[in-house]
C-alpha positions in Angstrom: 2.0 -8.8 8.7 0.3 -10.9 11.0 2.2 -9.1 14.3 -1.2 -7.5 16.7 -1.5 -3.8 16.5 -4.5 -2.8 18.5 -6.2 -6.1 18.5 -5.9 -7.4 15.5 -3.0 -8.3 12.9 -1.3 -5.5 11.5 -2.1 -6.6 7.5 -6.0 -7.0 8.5 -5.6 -2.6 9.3 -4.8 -1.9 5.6 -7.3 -4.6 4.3 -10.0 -3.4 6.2 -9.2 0.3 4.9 -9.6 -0.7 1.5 -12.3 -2.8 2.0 -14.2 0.6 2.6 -12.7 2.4 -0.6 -14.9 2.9 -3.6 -12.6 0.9 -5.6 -13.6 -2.2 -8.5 -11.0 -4.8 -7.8 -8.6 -5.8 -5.1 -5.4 -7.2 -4.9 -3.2 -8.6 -2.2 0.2 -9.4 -2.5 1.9 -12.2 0.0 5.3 -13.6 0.3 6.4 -14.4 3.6 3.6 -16.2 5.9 1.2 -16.3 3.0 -0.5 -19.5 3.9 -0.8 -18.4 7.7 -2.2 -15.0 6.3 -4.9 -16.6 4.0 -5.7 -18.4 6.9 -5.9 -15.5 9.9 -6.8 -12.6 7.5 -10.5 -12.3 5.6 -9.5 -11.7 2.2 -12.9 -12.4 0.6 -13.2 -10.4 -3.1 -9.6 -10.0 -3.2 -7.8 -11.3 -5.6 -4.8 -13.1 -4.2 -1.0 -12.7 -5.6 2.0 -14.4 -4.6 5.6 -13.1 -4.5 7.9 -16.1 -4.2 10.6 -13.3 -4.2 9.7 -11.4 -1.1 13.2 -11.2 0.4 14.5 -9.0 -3.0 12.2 -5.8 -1.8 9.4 -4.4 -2.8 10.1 -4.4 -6.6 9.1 -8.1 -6.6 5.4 -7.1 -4.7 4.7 -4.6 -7.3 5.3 -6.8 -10.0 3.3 -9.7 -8.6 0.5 -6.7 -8.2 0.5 -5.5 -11.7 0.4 -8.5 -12.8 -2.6 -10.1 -10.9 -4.6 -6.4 -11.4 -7.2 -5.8 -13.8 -7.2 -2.8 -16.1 -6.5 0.4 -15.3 -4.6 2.4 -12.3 -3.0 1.1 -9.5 -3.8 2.4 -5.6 -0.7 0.9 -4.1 -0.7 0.1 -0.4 1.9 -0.8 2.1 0.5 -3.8 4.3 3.0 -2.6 7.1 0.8 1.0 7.5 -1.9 0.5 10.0 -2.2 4.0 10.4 -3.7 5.8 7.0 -6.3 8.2 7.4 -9.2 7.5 5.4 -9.9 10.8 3.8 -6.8 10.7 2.4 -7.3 7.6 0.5 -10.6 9.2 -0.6 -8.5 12.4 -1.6 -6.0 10.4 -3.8 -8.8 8.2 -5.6 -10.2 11.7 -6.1 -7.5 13.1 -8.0 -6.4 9.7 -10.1 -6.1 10.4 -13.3 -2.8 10.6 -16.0 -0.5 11.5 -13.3 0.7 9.7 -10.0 -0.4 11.1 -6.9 0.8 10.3 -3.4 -0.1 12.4 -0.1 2.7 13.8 2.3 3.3 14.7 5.7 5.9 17.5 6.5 7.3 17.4 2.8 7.9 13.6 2.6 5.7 11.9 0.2 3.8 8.7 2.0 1.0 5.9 1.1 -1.3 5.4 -0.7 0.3 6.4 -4.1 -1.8 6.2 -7.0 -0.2 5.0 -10.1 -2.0 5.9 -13.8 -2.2 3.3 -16.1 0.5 4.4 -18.4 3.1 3.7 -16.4 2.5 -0.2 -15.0 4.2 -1.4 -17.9 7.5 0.4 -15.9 7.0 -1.7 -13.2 8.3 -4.4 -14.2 11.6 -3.0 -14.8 12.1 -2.2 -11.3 14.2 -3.9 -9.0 15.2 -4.2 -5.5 13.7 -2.4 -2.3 13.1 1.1 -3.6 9.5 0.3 -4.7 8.2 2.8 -7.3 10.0 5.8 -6.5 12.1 6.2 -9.9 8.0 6.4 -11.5 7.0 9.4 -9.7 8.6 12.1 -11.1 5.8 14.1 -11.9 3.7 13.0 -8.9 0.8 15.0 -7.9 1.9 15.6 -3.6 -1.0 16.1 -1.6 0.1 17.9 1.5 -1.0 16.1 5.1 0.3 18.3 7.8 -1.7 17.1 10.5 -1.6 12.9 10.2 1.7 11.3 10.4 -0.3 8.0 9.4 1.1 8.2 5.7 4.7 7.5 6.4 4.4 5.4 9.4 5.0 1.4 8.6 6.6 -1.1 10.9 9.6 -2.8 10.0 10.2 -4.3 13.4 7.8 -4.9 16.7 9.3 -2.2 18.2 8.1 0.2 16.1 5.0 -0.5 17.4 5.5 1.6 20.4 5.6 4.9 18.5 2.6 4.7 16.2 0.7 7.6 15.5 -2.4 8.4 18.5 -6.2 8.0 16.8 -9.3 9.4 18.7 
């Protein structure tokens, strides 16, 4: 998370983004590095979770999320996606409501997802690194044919090298 991508640390991309979102409440999830994170990454108004389980996968994030967020939906983020247009976030919030919606990008569904309060109590019941896949059934796909941002994350520093251009 705290790896530079275009001059500042990769995590401080998505905070930023969401930071400009017309959403109530915030919440960050850190496992690995989270003191060095506090300490790099402005995190004011964000409520701060900790996932002592970070090396199980993602399951143990979204758990840590659901259970520091307030009431209501989930707008899950990936803190390893510098890369997400915008609009699209703007899109998704648009269309929250009773069913999960996610955009895509040549037919693979990509990030943000929004998740409708209904089914956070499922969360919990995941495990592993699959995240919240099993949950999105009936997920609403926006199609993104033109931004690749929605799928790209970084895994290692070389995937730095191929992320997507922005004017």
């Amino acid at each position: 998370m705290l790896v530079p991508f275009r001059g500042k640390p990769l995590l401080e991309w998505t905070v930023d983004l969401v930071n400009r979102l017309p959403v109530d409440h915030r919440v960050v999830v850190l496992g690995a590095e989270r003191d060095e994170v506090r300490a790099r990454i402005p995190l004011t108004d964000w409520r701060v979770a900790v996932n002592d389980r970070w090396n199980t996968g993602m399951a143990g994030s979204l758990h840590a999320a659901d259970s520091a967020a307030l009431a209501g939906g989930l707008l899950i983020f990936l803190g390893d996606m510098p890369c997400v247009p915008e609009q699209v976030c703007v899109k998704v919030i648009s269309l929250a409501g009773g069913t999960p919606v996610a955009p895509s990008y040549n037919g693979i569904r990509g990030f943000p997802v929004y998740l409708p309060p209904h089914l956070r109590p499922r969360l919990h019941g995941l495990h592993g690194d699959r995240g919240a896949r099993s949950l999105l059934e009936q997920c609403r796909v926006i199609p993104q044919s033109d931004d690749p941002g929605v799928l790209w994350d970084v895994d290692r520093v070389e995937d730095l090298q191929c992320a997507p251009l922005r004017d």
